[in-house]
N, CA, C, O and CB atoms as a CASP TS submission, in Angstrom:
PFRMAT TS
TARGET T0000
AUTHOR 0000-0000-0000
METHOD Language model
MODEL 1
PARENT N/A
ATOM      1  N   UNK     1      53.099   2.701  -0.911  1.00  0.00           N
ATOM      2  CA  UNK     1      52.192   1.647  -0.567  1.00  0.00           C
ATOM      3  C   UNK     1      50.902   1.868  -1.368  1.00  0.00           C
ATOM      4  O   UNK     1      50.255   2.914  -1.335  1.00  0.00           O
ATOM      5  CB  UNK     1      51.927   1.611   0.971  1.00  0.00           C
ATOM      6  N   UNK     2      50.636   0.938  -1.986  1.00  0.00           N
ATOM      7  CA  UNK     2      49.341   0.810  -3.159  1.00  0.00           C
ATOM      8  C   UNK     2      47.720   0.910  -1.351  1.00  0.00           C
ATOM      9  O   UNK     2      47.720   0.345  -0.257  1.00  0.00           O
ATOM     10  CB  UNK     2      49.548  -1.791  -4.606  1.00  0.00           C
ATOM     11  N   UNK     3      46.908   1.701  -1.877  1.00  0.00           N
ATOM     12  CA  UNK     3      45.756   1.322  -1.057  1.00  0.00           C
ATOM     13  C   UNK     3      44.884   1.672  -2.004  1.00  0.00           C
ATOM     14  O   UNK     3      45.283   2.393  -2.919  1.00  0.00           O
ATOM     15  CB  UNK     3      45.532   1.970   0.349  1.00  0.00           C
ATOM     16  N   UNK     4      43.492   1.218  -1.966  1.00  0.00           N
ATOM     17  CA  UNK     4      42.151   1.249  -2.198  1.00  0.00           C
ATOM     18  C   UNK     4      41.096   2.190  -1.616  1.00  0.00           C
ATOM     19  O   UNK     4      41.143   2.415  -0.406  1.00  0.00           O
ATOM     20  CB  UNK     4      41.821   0.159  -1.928  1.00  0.00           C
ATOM     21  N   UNK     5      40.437   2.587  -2.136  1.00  0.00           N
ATOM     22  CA  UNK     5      39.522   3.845  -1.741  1.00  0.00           C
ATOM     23  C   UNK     5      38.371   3.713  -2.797  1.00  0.00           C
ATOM     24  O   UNK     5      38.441   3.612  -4.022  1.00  0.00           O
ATOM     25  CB  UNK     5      40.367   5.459  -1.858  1.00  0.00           C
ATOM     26  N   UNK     6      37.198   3.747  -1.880  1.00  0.00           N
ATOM     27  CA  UNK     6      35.594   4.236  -2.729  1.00  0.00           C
ATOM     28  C   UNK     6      35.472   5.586  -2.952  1.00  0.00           C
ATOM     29  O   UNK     6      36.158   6.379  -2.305  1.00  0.00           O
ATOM     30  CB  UNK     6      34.142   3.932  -1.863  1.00  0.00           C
ATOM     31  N   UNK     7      34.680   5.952  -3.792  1.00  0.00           N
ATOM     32  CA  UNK     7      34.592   7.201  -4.411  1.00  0.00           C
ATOM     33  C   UNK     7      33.203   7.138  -4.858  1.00  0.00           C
ATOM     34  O   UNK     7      32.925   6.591  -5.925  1.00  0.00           O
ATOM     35  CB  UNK     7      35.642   7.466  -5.535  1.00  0.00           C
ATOM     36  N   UNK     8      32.200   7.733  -4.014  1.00  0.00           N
ATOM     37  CA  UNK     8      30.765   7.822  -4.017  1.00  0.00           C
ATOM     38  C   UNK     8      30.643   6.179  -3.793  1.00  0.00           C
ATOM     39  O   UNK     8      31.489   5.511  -3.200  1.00  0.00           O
ATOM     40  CB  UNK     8      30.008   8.573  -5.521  1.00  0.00           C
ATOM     41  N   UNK     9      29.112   5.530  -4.534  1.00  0.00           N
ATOM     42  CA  UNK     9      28.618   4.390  -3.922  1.00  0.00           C
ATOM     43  C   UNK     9      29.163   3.252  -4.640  1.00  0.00           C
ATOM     44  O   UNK     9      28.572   2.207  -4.369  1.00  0.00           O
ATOM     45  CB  UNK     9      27.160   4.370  -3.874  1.00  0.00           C
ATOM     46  N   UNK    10      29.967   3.156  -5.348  1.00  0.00           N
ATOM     47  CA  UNK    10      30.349   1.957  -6.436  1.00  0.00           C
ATOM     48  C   UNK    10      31.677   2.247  -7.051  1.00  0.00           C
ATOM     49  O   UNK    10      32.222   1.334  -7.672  1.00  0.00           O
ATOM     50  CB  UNK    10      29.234   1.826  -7.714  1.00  0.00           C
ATOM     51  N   UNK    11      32.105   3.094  -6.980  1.00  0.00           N
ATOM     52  CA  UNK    11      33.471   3.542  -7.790  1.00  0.00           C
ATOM     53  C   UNK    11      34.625   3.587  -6.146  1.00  0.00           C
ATOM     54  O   UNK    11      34.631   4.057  -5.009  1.00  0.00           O
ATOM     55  CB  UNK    11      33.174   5.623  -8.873  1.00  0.00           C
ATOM     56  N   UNK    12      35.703   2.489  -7.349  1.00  0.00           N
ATOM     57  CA  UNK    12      36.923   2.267  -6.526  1.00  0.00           C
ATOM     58  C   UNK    12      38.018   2.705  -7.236  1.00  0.00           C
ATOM     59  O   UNK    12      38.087   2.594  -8.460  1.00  0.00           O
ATOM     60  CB  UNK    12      37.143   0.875  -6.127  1.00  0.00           C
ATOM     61  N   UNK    13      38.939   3.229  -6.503  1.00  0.00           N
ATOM     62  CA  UNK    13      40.372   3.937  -6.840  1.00  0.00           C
ATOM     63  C   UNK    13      41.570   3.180  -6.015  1.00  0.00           C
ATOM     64  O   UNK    13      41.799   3.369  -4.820  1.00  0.00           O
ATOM     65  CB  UNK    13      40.348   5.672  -6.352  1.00  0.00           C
ATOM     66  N   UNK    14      42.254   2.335  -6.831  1.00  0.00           N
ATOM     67  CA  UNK    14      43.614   1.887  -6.356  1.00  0.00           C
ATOM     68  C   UNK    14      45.007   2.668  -6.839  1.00  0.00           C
ATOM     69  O   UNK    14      45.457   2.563  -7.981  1.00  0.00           O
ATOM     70  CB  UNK    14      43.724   0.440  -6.806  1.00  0.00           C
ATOM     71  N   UNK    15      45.670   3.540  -5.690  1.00  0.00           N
ATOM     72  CA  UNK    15      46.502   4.674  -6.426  1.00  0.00           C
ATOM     73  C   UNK    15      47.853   4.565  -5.086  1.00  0.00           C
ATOM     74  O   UNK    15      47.663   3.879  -4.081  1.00  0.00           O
ATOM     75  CB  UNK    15      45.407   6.608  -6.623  1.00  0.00           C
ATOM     76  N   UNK    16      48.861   5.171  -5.258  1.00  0.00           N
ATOM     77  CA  UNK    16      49.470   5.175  -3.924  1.00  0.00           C
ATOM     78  C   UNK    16      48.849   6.256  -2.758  1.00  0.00           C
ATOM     79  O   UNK    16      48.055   7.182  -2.925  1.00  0.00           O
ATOM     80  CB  UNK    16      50.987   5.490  -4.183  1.00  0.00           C
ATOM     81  N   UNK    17      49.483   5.803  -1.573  1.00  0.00           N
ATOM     82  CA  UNK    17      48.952   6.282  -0.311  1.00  0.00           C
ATOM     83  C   UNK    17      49.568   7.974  -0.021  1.00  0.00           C
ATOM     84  O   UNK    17      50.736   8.264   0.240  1.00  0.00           O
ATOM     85  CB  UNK    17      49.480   5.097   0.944  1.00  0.00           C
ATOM     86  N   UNK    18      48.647   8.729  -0.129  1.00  0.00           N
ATOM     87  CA  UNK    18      49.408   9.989  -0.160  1.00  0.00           C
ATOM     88  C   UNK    18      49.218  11.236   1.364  1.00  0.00           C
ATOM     89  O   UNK    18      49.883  12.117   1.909  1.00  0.00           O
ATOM     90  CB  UNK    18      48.802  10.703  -1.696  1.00  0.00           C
ATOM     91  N   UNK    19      48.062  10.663   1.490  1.00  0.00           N
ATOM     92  CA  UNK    19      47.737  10.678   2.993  1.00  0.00           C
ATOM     93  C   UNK    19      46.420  11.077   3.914  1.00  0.00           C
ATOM     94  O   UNK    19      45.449  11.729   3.531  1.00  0.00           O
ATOM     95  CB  UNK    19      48.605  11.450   3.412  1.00  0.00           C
ATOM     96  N   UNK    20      46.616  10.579   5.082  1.00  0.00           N
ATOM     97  CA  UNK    20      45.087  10.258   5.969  1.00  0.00           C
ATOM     98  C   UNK    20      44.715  11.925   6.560  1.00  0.00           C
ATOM     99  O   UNK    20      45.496  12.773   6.994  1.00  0.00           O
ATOM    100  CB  UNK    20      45.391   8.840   7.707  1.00  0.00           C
ATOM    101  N   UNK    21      43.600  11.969   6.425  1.00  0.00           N
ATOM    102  CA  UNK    21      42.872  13.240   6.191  1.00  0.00           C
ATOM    103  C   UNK    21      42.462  12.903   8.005  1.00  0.00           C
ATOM    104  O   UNK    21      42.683  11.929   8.724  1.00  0.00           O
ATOM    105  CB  UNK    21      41.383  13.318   4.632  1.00  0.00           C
ATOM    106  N   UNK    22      41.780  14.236   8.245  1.00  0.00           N
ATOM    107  CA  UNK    22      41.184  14.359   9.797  1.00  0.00           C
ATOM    108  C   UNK    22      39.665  13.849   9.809  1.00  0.00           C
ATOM    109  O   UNK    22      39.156  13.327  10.801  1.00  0.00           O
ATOM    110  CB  UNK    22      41.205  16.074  10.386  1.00  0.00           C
ATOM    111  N   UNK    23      39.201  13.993   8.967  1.00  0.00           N
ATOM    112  CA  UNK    23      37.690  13.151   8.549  1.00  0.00           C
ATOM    113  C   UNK    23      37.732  11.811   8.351  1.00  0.00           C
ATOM    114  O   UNK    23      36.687  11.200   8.128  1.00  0.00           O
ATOM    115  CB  UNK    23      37.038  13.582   7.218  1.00  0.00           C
ATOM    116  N   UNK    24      39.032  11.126   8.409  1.00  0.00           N
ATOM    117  CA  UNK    24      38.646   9.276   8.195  1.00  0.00           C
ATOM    118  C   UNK    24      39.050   9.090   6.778  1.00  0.00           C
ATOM    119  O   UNK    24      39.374   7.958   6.421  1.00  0.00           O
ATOM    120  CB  UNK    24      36.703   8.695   8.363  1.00  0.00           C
ATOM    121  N   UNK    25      39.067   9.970   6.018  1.00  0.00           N
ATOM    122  CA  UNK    25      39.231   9.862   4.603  1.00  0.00           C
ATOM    123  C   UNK    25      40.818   9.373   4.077  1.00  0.00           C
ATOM    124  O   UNK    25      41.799   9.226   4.805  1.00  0.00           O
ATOM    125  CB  UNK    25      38.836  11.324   4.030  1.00  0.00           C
ATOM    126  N   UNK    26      40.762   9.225   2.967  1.00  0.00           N
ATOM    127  CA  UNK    26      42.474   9.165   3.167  1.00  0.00           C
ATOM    128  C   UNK    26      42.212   9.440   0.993  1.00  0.00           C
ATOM    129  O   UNK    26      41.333   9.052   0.223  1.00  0.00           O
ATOM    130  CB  UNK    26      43.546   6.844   4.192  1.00  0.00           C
ATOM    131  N   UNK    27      43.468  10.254   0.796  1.00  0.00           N
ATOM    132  CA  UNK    27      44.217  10.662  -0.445  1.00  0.00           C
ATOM    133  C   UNK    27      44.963   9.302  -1.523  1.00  0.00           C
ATOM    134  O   UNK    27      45.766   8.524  -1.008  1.00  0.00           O
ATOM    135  CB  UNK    27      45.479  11.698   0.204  1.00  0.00           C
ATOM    136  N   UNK    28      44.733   9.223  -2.408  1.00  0.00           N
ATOM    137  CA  UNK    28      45.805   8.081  -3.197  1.00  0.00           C
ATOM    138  C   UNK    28      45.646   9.034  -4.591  1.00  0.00           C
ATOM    139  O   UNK    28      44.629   9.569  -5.031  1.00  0.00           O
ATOM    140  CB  UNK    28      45.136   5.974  -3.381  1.00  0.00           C
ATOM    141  N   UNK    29      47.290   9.049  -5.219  1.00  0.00           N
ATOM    142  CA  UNK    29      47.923   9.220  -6.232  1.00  0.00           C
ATOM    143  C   UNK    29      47.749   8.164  -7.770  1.00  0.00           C
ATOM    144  O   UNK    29      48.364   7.098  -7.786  1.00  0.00           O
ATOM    145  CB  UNK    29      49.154   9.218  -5.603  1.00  0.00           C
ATOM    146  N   UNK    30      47.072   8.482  -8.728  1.00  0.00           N
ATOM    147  CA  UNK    30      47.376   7.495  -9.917  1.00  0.00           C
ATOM    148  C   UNK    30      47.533   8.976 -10.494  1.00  0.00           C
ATOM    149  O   UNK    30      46.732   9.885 -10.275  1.00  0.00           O
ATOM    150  CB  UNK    30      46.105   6.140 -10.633  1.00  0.00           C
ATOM    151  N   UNK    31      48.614   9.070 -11.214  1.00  0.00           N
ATOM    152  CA  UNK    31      49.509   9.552 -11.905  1.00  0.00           C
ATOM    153  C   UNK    31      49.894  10.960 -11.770  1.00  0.00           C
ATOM    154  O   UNK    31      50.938  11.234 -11.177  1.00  0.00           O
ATOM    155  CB  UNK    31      49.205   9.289 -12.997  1.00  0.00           C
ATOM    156  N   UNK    32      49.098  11.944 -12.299  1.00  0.00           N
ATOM    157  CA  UNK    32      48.782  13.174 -11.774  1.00  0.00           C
ATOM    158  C   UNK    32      47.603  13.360 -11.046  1.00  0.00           C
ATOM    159  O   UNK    32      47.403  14.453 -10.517  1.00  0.00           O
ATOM    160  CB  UNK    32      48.774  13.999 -12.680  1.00  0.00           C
ATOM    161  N   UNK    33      46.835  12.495 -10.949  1.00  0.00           N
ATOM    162  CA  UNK    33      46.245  13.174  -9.984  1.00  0.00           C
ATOM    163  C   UNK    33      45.817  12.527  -9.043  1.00  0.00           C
ATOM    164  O   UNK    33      45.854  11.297  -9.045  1.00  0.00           O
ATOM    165  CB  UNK    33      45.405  13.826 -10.337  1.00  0.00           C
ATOM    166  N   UNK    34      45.143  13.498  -7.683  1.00  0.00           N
ATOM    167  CA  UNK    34      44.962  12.916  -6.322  1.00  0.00           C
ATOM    168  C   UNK    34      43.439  12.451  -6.039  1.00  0.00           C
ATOM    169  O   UNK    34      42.765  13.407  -6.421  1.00  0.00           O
ATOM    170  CB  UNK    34      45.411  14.014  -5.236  1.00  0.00           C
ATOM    171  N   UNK    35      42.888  11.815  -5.732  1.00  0.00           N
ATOM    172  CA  UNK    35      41.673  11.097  -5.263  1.00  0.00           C
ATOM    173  C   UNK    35      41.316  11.209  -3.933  1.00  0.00           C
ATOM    174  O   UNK    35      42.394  11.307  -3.347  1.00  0.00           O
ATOM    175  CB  UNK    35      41.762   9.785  -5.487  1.00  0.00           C
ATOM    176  N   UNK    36      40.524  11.247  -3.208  1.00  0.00           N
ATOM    177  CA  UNK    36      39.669  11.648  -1.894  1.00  0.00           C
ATOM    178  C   UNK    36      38.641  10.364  -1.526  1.00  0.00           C
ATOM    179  O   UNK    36      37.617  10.293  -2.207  1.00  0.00           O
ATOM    180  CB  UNK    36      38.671  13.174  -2.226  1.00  0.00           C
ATOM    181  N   UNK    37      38.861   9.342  -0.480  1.00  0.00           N
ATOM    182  CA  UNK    37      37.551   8.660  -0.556  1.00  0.00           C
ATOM    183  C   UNK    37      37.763   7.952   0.644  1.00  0.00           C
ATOM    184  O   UNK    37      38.760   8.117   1.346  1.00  0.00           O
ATOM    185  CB  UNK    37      37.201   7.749  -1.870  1.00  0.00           C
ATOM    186  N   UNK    38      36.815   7.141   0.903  1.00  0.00           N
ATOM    187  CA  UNK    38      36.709   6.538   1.978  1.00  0.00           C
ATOM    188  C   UNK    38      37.907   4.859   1.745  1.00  0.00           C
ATOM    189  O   UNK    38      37.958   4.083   0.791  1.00  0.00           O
ATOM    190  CB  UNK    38      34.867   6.367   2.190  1.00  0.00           C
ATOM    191  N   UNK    39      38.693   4.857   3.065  1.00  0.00           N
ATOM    192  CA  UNK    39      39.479   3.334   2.253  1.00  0.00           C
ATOM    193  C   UNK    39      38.621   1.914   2.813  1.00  0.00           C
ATOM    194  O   UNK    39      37.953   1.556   3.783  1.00  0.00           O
ATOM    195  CB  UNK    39      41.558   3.088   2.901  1.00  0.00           C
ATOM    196  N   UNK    40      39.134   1.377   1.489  1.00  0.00           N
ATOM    197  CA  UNK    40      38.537  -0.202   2.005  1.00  0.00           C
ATOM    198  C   UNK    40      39.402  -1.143   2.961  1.00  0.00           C
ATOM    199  O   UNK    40      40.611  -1.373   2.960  1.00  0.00           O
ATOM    200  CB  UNK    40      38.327  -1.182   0.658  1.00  0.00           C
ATOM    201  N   UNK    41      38.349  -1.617   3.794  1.00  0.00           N
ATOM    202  CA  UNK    41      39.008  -2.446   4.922  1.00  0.00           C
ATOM    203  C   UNK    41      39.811  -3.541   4.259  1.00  0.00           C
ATOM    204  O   UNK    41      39.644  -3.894   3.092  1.00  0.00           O
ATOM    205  CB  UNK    41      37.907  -3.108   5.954  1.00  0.00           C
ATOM    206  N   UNK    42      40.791  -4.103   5.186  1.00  0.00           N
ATOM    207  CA  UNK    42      41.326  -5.306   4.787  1.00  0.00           C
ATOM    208  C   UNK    42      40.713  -6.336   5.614  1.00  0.00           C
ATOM    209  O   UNK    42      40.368  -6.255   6.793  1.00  0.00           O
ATOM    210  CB  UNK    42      42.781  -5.316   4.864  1.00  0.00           C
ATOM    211  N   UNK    43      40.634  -7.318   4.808  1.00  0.00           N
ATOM    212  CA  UNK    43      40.157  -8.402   5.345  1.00  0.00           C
ATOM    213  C   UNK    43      40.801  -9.810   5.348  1.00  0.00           C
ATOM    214  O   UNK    43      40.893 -10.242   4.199  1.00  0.00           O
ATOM    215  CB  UNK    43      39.100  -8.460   4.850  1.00  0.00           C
ATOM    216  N   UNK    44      41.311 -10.721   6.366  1.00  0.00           N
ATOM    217  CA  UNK    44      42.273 -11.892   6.914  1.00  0.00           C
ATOM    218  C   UNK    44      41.865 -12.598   5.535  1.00  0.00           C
ATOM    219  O   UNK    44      40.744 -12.705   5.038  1.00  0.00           O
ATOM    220  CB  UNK    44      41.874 -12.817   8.645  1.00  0.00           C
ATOM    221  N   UNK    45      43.177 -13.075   5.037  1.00  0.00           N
ATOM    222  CA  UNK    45      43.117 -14.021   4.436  1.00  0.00           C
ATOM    223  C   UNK    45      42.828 -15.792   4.953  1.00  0.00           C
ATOM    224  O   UNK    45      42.802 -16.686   4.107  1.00  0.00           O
ATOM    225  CB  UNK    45      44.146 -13.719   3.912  1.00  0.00           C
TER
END
């Protein structure tokens, strides 16, 4: 599953879902490597 994640105040990372941390945070995968950030909400179409 593709998700979205900020990374500091302006930088976004769309990578697969690799997994939800105990801090709220959650992990995503683009290629080798893993990313750390806060995810972005979804919002109703």
């Amino acid at each position: 599953m593709l998700r979205t994640i900020t990374v500091g105040s302006c930088v976004s990372v769309q990578g697969s879902f690799v997994r939800k941390l105990a801090n709220g945070n959650i992990q995503v995968r683009v290629g080798e490597k893993v990313f750390e950030g806060r995810p972005v909400t979804r919002t109703a179409a």
